[in-house]
DOMISE-110390 format. One record per residue (C-alpha): x negated, y negated, z negated; residue in three letters; residue number from 1. Coordinates in nm, 3 decimals, padded with zeros to 5 digits. Example, Ala and Ser with C-alpha at 12.3 -4.5 7.8 and 13.67 -1.06 7.14 Angstrom:
BEGIN
SITE     east    north       up  res    n
SITE  -01.230   00.450  -00.780  ALA    1
SITE  -01.367   00.106  -00.714  SER    2
This chain:
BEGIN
SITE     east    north       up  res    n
SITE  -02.763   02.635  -05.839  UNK    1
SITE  -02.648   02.271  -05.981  UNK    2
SITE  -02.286   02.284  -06.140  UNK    3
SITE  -02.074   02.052  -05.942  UNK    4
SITE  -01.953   01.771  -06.142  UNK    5
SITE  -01.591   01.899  -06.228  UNK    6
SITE  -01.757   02.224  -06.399  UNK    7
SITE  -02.009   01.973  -06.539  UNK    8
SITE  -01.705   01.745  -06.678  UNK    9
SITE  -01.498   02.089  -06.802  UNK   10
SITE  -01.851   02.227  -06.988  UNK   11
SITE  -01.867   01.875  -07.165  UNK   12
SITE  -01.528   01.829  -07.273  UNK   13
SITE  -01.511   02.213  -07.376  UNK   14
SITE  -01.791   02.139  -07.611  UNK   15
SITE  -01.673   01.807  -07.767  UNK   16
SITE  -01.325   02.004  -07.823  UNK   17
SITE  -01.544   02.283  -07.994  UNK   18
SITE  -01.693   02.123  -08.251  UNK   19
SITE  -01.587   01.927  -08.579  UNK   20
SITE  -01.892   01.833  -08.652  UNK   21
SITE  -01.885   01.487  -08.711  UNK   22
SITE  -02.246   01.391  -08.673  UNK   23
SITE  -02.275   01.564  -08.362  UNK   24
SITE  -01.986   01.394  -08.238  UNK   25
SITE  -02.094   00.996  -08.323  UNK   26
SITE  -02.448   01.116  -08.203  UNK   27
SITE  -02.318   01.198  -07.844  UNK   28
SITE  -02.063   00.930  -07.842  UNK   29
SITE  -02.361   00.708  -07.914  UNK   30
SITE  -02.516   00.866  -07.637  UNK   31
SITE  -02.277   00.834  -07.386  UNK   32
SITE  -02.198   00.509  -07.474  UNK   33
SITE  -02.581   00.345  -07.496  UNK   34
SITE  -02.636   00.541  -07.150  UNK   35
SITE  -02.321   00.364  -06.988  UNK   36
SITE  -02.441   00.055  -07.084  UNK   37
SITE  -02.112   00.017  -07.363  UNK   38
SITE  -02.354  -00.124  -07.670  UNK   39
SITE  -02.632  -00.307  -07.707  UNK   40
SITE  -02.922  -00.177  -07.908  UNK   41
SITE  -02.841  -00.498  -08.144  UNK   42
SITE  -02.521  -00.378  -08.236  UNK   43
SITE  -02.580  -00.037  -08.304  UNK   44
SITE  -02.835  -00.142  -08.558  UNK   45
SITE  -02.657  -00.193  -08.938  UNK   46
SITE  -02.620  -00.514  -09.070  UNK   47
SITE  -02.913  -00.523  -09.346  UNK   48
SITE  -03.096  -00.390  -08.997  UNK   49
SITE  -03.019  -00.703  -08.818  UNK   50
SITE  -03.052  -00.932  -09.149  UNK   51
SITE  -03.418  -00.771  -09.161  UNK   52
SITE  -03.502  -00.848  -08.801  UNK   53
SITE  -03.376  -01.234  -08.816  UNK   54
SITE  -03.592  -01.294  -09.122  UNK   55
SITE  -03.851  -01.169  -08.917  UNK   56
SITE  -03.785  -01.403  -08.610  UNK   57
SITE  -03.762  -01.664  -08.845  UNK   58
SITE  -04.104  -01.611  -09.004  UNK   59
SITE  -04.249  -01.558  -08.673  UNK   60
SITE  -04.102  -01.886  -08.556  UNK   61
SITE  -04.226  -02.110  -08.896  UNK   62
SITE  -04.525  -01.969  -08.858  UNK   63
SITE  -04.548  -01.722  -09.110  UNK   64
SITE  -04.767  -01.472  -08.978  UNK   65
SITE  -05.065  -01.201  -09.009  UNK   66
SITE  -05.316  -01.192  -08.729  UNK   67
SITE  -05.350  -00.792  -08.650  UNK   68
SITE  -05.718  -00.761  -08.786  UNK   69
SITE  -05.533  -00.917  -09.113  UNK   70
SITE  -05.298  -00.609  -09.090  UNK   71
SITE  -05.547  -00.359  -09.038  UNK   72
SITE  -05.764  -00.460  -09.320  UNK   73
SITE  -05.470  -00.459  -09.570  UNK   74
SITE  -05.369  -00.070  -09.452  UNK   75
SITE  -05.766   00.049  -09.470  UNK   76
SITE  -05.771  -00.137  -09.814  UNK   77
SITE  -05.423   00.030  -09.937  UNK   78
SITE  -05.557   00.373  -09.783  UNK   79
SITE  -05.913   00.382  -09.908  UNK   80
């Protein structure tokens, strides 16, 4: 039988008060917070994370590309 929502609430909070852990806790506060809509992906993502991605947008928009068969020729060359 599905716990009603109150024992659902009272099981979660007894479990957050439980532990000291504090990885476990930012993990399910990141959780609950992604889930509820709280953060964006973007700004969960560190900054060298975001710097990384922007350099990539702006190669991608001056052009500064690799076609895919490019790609795949440079991993079968590093691999072989």
């Amino acid at each position: 039988m599905p716990a009603s929502i109150a024992d659902l609430k009272n099981d979660l909070h007894r479990m957050v008060v439980d532990t000291d852990d504090p990885e476990i806790l930012e993990q399910i506060a990141f959780l609950f917070a992604a889930m509820r809509g709280d953060k964006s992906l973007w700004d969960t993502l560190s900054e060298a994370e975001q710097q990384e991605i922007q350099k990539g947008l702006d190669d991608l928009r001056a052009g500064r590309t690799k076609s895919n068969e490019e790609v795949r020729a440079k991993v079968r060359a590093l691999l072989h």
